[in-house]
Every structure is written in structure tokens, then in C-alpha cells.
C-alpha positions in Angstrom: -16.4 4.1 12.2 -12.8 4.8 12.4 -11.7 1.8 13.7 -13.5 -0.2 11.7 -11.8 1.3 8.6 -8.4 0.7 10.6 -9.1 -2.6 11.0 -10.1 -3.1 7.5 -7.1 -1.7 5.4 -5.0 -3.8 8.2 -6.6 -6.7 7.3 -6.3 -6.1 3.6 -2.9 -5.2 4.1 -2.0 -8.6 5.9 -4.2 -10.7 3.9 -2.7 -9.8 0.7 0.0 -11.9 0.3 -2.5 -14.1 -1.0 -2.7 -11.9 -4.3 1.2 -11.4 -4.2 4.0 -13.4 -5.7 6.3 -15.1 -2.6 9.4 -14.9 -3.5 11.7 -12.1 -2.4 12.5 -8.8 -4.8 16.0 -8.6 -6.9 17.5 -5.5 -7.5 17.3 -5.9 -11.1 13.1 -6.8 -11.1 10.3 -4.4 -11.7 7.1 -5.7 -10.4 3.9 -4.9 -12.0 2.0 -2.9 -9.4 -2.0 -4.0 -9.4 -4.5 -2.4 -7.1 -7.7 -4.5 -6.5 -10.8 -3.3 -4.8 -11.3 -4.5 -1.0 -14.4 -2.6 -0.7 -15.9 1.0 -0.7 -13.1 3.1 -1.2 -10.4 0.7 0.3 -8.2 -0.5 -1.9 -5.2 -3.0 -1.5 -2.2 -2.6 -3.7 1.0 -5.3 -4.6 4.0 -4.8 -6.2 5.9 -7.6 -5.8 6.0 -9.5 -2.5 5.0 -5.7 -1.2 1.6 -5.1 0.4 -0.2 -1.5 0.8 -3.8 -0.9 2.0 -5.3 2.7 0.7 -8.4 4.3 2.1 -9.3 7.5 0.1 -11.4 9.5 1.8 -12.8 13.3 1.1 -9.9 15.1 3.0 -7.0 13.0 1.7 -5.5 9.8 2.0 -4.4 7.0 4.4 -1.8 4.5 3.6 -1.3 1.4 5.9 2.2 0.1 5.2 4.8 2.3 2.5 6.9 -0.7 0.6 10.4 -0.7 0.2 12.9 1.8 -2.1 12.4 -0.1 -4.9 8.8 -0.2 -5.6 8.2 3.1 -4.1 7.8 5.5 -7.2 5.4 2.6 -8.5 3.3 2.5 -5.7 3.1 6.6 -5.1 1.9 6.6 -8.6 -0.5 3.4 -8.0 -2.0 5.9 -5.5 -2.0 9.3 -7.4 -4.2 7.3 -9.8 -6.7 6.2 -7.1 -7.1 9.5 -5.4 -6.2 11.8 -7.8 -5.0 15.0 -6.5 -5.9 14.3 -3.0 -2.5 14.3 -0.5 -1.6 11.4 1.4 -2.8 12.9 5.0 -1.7 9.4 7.5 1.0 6.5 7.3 0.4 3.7 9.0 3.6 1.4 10.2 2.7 -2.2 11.2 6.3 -3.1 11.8 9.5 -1.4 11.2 11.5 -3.8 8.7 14.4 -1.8 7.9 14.0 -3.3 4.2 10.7 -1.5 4.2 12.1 2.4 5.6 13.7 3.2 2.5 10.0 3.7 0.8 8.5 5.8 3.5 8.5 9.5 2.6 
């Protein structure tokens, strides 16, 4: 069961540059931050050309991928509205993009 759900929010985490814009973030943008449903209580999240798969389960939350400094207030509040109070229990890294660090708390 787990790794199914592993494999899931990676997959929706790599397959979402299909719902994100391509081109690379400025300083000066803000990108709207969108969540869509992947299924169940997975949900994938863009901001940008940024990519985050969410699980929300009943003891906290996952998070596969953290986006970069400056999306990351966006996207911790993207997530407080999915899971509500519930704390952000695992992180998942799939590749160390020094870009990407700076949003990782």
C-alpha cells in the first residue's frame, strides 16, 4: 500500500509539468499556486514551472518535492489549506537542484 502511494505522488509529481507553465521563474513573478486532485487524497500542486505531490493522510502529511525560495510561502499555504492543521510528517527529495534547497524547511 505504501508503495503504491510512493509511486503515485512521484508520478504526479513528474507528470505535472504538463499542468505547469515552461518557462523558467523571474525574481520579480508571483505565480498563481493551483492544486488539482490526482486522486483520493493525493493532490498535485504548481506554482510556476514548480511541481509538488501532497498525500494527506490521518497522522499528517507527505510532501514529494519542496519548490524553490520563491514560491515556498505559496505552496506551505497551498498545503495548510489541504490538510488543515495536520503537520507535514515526510519530505521527499527526487533530486537535489540547488535552485530547489532554498524552499525546503
Amino acid at each position: 500500500m505504501i508503495a503504491r502511494l510512493l509511486r503515485l505522488l512521484v508520478c504526479a509529481a513528474a507528470c505535472g509539468a504538463a499542468f505547469a507553465p515552461g518557462a523558467p521563474l523571474s525574481a520579480q513573478q508571483q505565480p498563481d499556486v493551483q492544486s488539482r486532485n490526482v486522486q483520493g487524497n493525493v493532490w498535485l500542486i504548481t506554482a510556476g514551472g514548480v511541481n509538488i505531490a501532497v498525500q494527506v493522510g490521518s497522522d499528517g502529511v507527505l510532501v514529494v518535492d519542496t519548490g524553490t525560495a520563491a514560491v515556498a510561502e505559496k505552496i506551505l499555504g497551498e498545503i495548510r489549506r489541504l490538510a488543515g492543521d495536520k503537520t507535514i510528517r515526510r519530505r521527499i527529495l527526487r533530486e537535489i537542484v540547488v535552485h530547489r534547497l532554498a524552499g525546503r524547511r
